[in-house]
Biotite code that builds the C-alpha atoms (Angstrom):
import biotite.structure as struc

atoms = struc.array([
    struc.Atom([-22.520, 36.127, -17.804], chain_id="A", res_id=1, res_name="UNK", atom_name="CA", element="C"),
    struc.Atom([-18.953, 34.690, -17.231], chain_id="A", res_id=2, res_name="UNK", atom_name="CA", element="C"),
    struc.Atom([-17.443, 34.801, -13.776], chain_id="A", res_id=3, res_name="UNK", atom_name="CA", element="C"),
    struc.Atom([-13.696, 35.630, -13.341], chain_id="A", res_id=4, res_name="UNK", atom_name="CA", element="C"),
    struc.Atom([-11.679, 32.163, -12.640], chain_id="A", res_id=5, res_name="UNK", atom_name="CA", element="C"),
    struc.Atom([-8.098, 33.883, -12.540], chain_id="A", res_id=6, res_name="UNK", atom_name="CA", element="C"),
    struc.Atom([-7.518, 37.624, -11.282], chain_id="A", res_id=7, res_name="UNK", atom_name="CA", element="C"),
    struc.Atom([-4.349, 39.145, -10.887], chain_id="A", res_id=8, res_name="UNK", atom_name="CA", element="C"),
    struc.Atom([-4.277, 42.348, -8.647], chain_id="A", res_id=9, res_name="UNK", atom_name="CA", element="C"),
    struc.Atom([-1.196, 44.588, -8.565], chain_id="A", res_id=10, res_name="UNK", atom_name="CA", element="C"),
    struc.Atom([0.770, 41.088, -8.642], chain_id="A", res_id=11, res_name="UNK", atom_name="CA", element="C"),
    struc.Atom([4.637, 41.136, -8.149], chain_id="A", res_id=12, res_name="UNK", atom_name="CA", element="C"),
    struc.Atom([6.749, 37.897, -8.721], chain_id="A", res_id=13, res_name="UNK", atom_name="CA", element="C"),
    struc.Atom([9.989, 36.799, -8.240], chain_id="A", res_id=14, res_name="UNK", atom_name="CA", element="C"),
    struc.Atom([12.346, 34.518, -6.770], chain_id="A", res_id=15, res_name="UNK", atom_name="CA", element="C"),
    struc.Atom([14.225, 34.868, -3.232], chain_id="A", res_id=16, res_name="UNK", atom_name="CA", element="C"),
    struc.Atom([15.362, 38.588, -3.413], chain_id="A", res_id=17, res_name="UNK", atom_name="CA", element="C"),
    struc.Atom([16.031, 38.714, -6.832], chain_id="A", res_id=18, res_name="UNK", atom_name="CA", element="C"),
    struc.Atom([14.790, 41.702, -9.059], chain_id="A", res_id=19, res_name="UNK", atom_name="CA", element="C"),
    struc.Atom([11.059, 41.259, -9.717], chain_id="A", res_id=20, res_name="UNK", atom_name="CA", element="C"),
    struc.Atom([10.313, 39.177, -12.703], chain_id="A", res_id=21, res_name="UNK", atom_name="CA", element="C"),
    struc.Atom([6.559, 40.229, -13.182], chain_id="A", res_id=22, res_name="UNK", atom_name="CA", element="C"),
    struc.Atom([5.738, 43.575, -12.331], chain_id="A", res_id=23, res_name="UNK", atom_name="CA", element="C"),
    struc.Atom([2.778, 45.370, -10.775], chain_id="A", res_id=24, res_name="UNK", atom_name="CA", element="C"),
    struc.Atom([0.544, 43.387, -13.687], chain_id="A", res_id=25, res_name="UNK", atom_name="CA", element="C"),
    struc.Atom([-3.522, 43.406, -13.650], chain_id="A", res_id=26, res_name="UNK", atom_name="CA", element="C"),
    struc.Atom([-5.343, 41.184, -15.321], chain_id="A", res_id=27, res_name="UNK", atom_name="CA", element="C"),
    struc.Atom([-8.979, 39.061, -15.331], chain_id="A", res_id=28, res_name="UNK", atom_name="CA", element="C"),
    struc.Atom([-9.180, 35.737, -16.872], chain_id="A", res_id=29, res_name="UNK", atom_name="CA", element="C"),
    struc.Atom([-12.801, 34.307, -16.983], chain_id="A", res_id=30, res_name="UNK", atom_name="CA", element="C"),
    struc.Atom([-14.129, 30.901, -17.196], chain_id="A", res_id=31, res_name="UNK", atom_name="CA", element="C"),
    struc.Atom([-14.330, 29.126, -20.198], chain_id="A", res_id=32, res_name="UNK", atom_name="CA", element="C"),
    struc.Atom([-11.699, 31.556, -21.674], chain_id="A", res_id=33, res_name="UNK", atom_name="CA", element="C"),
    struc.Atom([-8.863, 29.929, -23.932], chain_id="A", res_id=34, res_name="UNK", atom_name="CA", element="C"),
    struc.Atom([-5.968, 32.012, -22.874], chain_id="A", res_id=35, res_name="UNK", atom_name="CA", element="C"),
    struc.Atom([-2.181, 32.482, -24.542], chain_id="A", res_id=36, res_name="UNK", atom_name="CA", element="C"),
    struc.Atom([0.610, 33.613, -22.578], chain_id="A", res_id=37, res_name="UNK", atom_name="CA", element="C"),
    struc.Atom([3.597, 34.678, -24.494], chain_id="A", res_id=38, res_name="UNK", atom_name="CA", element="C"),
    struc.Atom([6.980, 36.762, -24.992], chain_id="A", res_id=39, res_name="UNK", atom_name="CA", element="C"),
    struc.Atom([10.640, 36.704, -26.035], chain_id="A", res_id=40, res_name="UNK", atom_name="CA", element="C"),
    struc.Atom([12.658, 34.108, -24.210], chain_id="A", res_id=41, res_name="UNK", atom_name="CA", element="C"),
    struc.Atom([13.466, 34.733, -20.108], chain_id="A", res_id=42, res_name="UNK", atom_name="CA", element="C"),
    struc.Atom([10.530, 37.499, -20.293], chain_id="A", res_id=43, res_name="UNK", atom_name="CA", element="C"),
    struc.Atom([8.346, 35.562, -17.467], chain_id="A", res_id=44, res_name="UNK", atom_name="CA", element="C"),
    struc.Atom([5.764, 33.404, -18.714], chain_id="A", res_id=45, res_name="UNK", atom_name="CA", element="C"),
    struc.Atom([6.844, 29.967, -16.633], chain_id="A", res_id=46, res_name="UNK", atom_name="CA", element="C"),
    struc.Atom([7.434, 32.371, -13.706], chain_id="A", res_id=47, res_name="UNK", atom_name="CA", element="C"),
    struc.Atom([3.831, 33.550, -13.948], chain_id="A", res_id=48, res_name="UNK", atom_name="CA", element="C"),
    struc.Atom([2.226, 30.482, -14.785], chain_id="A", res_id=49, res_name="UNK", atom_name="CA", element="C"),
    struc.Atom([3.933, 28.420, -11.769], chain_id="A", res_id=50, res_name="UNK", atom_name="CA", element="C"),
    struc.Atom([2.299, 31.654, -9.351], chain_id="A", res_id=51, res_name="UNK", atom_name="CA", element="C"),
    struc.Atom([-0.697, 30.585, -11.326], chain_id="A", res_id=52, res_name="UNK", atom_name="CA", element="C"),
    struc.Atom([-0.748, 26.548, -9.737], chain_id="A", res_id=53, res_name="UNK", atom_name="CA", element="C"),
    struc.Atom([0.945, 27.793, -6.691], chain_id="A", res_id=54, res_name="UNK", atom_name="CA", element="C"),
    struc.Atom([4.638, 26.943, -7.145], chain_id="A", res_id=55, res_name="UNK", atom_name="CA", element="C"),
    struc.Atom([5.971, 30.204, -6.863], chain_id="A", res_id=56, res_name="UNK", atom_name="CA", element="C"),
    struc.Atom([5.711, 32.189, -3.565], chain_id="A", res_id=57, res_name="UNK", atom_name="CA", element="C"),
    struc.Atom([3.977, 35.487, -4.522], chain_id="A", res_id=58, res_name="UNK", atom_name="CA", element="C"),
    struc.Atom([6.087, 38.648, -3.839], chain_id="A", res_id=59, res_name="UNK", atom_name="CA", element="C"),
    struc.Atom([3.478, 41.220, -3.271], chain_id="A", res_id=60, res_name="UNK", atom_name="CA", element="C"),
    struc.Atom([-0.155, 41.957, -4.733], chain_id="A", res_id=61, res_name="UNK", atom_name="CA", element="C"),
    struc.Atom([-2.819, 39.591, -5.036], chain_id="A", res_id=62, res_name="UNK", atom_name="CA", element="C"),
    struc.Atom([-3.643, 36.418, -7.426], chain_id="A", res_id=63, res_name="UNK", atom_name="CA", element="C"),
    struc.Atom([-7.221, 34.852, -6.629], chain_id="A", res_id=64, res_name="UNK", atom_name="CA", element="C"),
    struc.Atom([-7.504, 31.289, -9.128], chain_id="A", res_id=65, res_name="UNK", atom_name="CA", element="C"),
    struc.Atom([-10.854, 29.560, -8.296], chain_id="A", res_id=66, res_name="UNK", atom_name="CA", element="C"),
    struc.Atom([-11.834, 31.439, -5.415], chain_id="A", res_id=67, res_name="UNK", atom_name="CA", element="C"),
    struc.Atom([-8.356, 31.117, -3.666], chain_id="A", res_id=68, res_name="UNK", atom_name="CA", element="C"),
    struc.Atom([-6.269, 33.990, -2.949], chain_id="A", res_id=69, res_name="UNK", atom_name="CA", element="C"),
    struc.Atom([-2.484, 32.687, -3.220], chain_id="A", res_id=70, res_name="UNK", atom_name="CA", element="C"),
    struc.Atom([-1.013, 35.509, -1.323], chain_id="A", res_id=71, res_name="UNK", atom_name="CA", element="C"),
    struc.Atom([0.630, 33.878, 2.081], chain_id="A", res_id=72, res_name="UNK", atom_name="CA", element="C"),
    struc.Atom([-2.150, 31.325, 1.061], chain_id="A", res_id=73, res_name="UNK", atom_name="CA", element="C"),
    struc.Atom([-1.329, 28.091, 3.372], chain_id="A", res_id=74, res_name="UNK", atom_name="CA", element="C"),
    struc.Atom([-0.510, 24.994, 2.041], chain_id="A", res_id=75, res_name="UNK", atom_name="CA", element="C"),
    struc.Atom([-3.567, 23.594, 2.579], chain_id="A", res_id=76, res_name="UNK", atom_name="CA", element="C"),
    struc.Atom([-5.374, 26.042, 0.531], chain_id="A", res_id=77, res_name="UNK", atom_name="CA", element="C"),
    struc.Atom([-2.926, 25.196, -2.240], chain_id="A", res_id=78, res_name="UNK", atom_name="CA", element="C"),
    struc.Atom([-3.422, 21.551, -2.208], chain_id="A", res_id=79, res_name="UNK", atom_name="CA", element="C"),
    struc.Atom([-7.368, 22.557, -2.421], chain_id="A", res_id=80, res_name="UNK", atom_name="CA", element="C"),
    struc.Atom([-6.865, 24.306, -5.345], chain_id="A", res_id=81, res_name="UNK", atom_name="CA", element="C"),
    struc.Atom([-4.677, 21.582, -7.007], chain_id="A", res_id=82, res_name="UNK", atom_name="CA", element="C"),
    struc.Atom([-7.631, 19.209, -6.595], chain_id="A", res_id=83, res_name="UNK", atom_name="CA", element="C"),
    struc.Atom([-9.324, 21.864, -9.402], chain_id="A", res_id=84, res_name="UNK", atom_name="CA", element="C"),
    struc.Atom([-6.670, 22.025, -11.625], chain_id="A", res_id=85, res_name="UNK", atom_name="CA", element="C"),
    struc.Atom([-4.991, 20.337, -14.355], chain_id="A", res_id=86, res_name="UNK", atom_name="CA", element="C"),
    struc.Atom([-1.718, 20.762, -15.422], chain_id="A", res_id=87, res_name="UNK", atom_name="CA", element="C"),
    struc.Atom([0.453, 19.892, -18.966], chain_id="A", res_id=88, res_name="UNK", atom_name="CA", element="C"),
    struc.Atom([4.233, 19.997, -18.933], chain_id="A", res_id=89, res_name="UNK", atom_name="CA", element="C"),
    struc.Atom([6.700, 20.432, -21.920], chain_id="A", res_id=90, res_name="UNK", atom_name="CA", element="C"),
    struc.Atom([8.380, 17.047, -21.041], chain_id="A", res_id=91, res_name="UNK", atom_name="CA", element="C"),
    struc.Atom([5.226, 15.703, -19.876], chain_id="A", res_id=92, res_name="UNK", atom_name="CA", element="C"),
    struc.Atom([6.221, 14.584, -16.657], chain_id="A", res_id=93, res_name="UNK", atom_name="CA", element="C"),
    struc.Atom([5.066, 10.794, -17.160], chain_id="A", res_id=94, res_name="UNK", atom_name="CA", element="C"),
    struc.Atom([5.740, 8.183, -14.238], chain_id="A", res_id=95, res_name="UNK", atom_name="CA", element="C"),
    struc.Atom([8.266, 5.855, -16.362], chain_id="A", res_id=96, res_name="UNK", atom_name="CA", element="C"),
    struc.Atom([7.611, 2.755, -14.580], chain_id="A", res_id=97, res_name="UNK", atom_name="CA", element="C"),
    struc.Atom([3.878, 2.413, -14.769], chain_id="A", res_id=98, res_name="UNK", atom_name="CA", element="C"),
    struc.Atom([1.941, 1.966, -17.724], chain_id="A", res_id=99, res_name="UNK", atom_name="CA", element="C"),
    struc.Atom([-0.613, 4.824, -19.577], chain_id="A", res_id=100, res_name="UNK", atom_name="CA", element="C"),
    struc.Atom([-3.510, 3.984, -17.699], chain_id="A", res_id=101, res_name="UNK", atom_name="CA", element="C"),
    struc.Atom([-2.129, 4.050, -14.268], chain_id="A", res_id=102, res_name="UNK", atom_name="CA", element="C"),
    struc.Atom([-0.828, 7.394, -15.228], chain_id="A", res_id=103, res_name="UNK", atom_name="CA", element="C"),
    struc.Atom([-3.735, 8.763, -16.205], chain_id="A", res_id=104, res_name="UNK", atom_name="CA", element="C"),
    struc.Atom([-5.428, 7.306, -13.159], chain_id="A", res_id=105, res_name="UNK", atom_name="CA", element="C"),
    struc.Atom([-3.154, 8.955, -10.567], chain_id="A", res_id=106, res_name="UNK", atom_name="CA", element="C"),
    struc.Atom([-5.096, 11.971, -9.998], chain_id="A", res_id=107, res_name="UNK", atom_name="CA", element="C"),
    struc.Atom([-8.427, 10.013, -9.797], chain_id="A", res_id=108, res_name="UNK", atom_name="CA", element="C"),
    struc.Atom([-6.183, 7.090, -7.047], chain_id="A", res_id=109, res_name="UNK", atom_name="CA", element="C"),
    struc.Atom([-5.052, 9.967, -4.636], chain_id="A", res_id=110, res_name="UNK", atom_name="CA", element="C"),
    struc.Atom([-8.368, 11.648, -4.391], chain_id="A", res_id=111, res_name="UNK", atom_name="CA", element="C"),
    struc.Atom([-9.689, 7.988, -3.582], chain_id="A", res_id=112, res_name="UNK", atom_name="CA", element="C"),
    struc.Atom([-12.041, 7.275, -6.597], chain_id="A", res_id=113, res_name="UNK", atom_name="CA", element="C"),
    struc.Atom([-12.952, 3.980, -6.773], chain_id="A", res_id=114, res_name="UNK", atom_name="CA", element="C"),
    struc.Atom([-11.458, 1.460, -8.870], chain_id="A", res_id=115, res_name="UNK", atom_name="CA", element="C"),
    struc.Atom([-14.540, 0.543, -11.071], chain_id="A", res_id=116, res_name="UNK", atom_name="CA", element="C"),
    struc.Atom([-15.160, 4.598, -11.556], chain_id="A", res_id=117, res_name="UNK", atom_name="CA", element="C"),
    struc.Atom([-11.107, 4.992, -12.507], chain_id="A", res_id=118, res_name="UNK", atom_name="CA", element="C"),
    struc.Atom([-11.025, 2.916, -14.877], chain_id="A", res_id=119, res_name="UNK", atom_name="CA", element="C"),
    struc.Atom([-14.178, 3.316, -16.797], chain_id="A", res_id=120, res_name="UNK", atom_name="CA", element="C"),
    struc.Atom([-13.375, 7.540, -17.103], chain_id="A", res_id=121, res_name="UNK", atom_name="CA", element="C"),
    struc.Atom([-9.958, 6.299, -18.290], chain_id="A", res_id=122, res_name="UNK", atom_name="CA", element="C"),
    struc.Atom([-11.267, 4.079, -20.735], chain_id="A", res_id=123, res_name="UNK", atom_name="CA", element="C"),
    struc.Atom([-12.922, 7.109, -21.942], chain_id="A", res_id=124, res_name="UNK", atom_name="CA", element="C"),
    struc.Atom([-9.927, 9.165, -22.072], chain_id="A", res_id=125, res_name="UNK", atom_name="CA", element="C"),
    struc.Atom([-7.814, 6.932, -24.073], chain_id="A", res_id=126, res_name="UNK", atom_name="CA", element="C"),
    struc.Atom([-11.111, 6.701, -26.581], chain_id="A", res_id=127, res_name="UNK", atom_name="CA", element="C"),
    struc.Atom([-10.866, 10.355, -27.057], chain_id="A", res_id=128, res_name="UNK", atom_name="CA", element="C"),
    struc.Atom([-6.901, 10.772, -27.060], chain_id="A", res_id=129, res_name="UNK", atom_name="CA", element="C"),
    struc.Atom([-7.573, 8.304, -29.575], chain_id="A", res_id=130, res_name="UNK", atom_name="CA", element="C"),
    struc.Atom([-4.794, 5.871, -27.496], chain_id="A", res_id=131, res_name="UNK", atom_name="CA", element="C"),
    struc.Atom([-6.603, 2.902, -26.341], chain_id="A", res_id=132, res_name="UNK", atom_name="CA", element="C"),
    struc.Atom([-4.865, 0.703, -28.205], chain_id="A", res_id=133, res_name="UNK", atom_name="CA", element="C"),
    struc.Atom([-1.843, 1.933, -25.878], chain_id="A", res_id=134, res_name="UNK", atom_name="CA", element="C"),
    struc.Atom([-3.217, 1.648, -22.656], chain_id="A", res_id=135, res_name="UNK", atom_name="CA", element="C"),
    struc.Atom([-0.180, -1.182, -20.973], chain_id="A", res_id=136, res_name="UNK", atom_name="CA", element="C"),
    struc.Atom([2.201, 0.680, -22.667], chain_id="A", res_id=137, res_name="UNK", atom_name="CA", element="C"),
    struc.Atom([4.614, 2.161, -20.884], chain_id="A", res_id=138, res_name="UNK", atom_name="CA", element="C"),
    struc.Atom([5.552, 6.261, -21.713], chain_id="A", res_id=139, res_name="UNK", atom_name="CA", element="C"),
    struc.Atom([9.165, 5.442, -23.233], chain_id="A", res_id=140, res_name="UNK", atom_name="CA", element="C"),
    struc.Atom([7.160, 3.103, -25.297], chain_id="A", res_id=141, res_name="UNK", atom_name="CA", element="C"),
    struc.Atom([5.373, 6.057, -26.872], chain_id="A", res_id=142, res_name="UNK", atom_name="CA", element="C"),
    struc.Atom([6.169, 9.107, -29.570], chain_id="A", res_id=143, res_name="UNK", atom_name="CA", element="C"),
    struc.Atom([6.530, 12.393, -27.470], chain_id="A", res_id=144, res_name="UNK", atom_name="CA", element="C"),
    struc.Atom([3.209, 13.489, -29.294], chain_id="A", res_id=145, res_name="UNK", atom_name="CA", element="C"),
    struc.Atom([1.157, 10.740, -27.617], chain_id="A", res_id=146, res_name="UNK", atom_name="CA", element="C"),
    struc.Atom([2.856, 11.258, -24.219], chain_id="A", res_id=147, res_name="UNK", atom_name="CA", element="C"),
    struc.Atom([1.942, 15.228, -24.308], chain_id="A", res_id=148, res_name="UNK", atom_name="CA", element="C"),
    struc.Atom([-1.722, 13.158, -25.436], chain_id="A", res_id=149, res_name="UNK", atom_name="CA", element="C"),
    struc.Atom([-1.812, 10.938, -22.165], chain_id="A", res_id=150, res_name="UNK", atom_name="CA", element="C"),
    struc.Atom([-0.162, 13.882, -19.549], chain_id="A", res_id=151, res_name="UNK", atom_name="CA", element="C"),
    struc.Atom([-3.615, 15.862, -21.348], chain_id="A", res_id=152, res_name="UNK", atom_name="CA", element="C"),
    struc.Atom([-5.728, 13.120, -20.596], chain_id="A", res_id=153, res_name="UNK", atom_name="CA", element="C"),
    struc.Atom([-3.934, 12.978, -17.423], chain_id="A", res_id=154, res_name="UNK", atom_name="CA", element="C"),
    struc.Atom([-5.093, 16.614, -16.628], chain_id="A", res_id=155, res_name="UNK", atom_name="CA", element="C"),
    struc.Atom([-8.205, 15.960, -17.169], chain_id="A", res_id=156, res_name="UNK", atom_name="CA", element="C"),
    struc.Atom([-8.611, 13.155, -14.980], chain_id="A", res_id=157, res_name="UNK", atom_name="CA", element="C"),
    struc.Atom([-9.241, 14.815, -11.938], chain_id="A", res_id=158, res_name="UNK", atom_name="CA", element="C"),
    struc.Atom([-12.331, 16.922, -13.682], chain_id="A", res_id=159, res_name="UNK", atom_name="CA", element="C"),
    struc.Atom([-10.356, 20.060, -13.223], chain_id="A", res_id=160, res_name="UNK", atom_name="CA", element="C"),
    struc.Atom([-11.802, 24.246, -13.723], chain_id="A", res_id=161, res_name="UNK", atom_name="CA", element="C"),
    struc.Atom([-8.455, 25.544, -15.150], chain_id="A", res_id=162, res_name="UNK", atom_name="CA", element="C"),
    struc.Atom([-5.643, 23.372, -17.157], chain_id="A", res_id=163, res_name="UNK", atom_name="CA", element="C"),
    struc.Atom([-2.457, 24.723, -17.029], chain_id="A", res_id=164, res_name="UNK", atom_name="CA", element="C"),
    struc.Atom([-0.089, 23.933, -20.234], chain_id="A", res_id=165, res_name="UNK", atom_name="CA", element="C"),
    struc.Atom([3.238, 25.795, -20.195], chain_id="A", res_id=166, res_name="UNK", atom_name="CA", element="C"),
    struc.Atom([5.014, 25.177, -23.422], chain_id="A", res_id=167, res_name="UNK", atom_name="CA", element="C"),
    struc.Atom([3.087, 21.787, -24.453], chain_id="A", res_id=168, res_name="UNK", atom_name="CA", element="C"),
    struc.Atom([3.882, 21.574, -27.974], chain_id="A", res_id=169, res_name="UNK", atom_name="CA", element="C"),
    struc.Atom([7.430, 22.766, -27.435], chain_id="A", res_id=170, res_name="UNK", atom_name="CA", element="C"),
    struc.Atom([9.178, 19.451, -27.732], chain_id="A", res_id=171, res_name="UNK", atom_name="CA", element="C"),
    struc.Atom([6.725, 18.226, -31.079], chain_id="A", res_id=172, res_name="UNK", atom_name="CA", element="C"),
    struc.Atom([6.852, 18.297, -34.563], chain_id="A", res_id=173, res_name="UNK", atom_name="CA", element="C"),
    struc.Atom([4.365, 20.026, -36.680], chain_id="A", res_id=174, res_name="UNK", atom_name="CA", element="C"),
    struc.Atom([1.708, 16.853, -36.782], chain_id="A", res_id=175, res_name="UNK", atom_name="CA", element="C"),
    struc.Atom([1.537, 16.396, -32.811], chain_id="A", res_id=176, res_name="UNK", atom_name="CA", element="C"),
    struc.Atom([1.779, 19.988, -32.218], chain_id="A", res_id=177, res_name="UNK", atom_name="CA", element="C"),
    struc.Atom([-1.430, 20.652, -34.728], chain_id="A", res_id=178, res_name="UNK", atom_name="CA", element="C"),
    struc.Atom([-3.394, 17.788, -32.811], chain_id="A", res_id=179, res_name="UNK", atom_name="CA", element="C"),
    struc.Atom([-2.748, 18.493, -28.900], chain_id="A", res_id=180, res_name="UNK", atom_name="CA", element="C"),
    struc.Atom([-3.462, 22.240, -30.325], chain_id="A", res_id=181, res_name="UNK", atom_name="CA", element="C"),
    struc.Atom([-6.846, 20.748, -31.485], chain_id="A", res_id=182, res_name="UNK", atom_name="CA", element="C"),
    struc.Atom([-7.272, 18.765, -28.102], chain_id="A", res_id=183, res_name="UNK", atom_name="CA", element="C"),
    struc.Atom([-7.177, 21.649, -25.848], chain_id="A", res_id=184, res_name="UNK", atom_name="CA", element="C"),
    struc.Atom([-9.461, 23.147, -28.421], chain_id="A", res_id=185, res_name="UNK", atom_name="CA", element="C"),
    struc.Atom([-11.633, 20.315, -28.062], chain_id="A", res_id=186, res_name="UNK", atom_name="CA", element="C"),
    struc.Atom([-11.458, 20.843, -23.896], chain_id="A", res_id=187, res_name="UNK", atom_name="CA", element="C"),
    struc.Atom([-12.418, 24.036, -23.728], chain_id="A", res_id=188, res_name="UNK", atom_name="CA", element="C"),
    struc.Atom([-14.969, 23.872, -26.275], chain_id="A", res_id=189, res_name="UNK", atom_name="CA", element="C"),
    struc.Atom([-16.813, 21.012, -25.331], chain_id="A", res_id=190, res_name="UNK", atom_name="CA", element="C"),
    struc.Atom([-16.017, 20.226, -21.710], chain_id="A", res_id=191, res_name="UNK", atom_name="CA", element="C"),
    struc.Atom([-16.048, 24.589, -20.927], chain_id="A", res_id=192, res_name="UNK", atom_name="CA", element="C"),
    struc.Atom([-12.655, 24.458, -19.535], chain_id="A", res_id=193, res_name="UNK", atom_name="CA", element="C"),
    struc.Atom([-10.753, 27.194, -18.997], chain_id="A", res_id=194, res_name="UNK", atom_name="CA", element="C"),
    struc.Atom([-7.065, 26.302, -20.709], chain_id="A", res_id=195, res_name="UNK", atom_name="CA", element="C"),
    struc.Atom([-3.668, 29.029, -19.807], chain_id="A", res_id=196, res_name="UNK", atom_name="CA", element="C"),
    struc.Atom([-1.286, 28.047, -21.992], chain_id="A", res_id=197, res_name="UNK", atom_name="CA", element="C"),
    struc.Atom([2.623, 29.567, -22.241], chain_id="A", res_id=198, res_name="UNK", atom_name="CA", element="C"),
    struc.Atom([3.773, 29.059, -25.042], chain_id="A", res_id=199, res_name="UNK", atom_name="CA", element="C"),
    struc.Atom([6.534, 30.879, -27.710], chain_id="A", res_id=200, res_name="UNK", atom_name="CA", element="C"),
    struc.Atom([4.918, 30.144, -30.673], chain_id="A", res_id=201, res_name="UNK", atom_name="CA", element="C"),
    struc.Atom([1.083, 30.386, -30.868], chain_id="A", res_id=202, res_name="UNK", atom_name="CA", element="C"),
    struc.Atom([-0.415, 27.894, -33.364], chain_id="A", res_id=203, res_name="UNK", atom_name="CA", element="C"),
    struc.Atom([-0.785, 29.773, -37.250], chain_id="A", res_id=204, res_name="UNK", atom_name="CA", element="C"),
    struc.Atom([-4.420, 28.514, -37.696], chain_id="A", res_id=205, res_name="UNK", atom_name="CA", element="C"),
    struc.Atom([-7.035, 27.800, -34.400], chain_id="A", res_id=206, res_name="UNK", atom_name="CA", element="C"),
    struc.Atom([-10.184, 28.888, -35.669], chain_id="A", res_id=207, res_name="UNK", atom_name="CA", element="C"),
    struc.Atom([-11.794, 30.279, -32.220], chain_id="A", res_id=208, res_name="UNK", atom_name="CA", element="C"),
    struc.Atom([-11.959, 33.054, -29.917], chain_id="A", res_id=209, res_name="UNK", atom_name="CA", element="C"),
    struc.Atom([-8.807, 33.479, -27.277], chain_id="A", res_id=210, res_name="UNK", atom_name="CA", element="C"),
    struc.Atom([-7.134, 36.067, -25.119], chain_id="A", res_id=211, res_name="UNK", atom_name="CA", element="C"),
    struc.Atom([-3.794, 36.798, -25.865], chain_id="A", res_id=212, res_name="UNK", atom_name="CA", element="C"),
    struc.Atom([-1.413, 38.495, -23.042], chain_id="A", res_id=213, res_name="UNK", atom_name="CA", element="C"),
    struc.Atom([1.700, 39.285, -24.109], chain_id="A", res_id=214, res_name="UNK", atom_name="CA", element="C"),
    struc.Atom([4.627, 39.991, -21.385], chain_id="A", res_id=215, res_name="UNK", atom_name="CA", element="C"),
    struc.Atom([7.479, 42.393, -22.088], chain_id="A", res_id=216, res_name="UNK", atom_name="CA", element="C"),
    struc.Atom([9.962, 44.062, -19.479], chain_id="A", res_id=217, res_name="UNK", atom_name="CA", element="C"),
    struc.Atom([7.708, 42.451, -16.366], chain_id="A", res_id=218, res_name="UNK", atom_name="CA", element="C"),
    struc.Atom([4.274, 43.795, -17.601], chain_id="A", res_id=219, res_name="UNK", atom_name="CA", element="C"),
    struc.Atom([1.628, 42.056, -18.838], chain_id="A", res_id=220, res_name="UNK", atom_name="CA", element="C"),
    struc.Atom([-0.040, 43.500, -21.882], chain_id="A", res_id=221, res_name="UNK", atom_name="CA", element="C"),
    struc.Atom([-3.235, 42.373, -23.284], chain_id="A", res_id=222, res_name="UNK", atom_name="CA", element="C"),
    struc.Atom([-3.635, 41.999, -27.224], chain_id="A", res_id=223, res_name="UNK", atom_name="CA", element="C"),
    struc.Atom([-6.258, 43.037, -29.265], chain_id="A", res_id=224, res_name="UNK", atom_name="CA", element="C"),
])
């Protein structure tokens, strides 16, 4: 039986005192579940999802991700829970100066991995990003489809529970879009990864099972 990764208890968010931007919402997300969040433009979907890798101070309620609960959680417990996530940004949020595979190494160099174990599991990234031939490259060097493909591999460096992915095909054409769609696919498939992605425009074909929550005026629907 699945466990609940994410759980979101009578959770009000906001910023400073602002109106609230997420209202009073209640949902479970369990592992190994491929979750969309979406609605119209300004609704709250980056709001929620940066609560979600603790970026956001939460207003009121309760949000428990891996065990942690991120209400007045300390900073300590937030860079704990870091260390079991991954997260994918719409401009990808690449280190210009050093090449791919120091980028994809950086979560594996701050936890201390050692150098022979860093760059064999980044070999085997870039094998199944299907970049090795890119590795010295440097990001402005690359497409913005195989950047989004190295900030994934990136992600999934550190041998994270959850990735995060707010708006990751946002900046692509049709042909990266369809194959960083088919990557996360391929993530939560095969490695059992639970993937929360925000996005405004869910892919037309992804032949699996997903949870869809849907947010409109602050509250957080689920979809059939």
């Amino acid at each position: 039986m699945k466990q609940p990764i994410i759980t979101a208890i009578n959770l009000n968010l906001g910023y400073n005192k602002d109106p609230l931007v997420i209202k009073n919402v209640n949902f479970t997300i369990y592992e190994n579940d491929f979750v969309f969040i979406t609605g119209v433009s300004g609704s709250g979907k980056s709001t929620l999802l940066r609560s979600m890798y603790g970026n956001l101070v939460i207003r009121d309620g309760q949000l428990n991700i891996c065990g942690f609960n991120l209400f007045n959680s300390s900073k300590s417990n937030i860079y704990k829970l870091r260390r079991q996530i991954g997260i994918v940004f719409q401009d990808y949020k690449l280190i210009k100066d050093w090449n791919i595979e120091k980028n994809i190494m950086f979560p594996m160099t701050i936890n201390k991995i050692s150098k022979q174990f860093c760059k064999l599991k980044t070999e085997r990234l870039l094998r199944h990003i299907r970049l090795e031939h890119k590795a010295k490259k440097y990001p402005l060097e690359l497409s913005g489809g195989e950047q989004q493909r190295v900030a994934l591999a990136r992600a999934l460096a550190g041998n994270p529970k959850i990735i995060f992915a707010d708006e990751p095909t946002g900046n692509l054409d049709d042909y990266s879009s369809d194959l960083i769609w088919s990557l996360l696919k391929g993530v939560n498939e095969q490695l059992k990864i639970t993937i929360v992605v925000v996005t405004h425009r869910m892919p037309d074909s992804l032949n699996m099972n997903y949870k869809h929550l849907y947010i409109e005026d602050g509250v957080v629907h689920e979809m059939a």
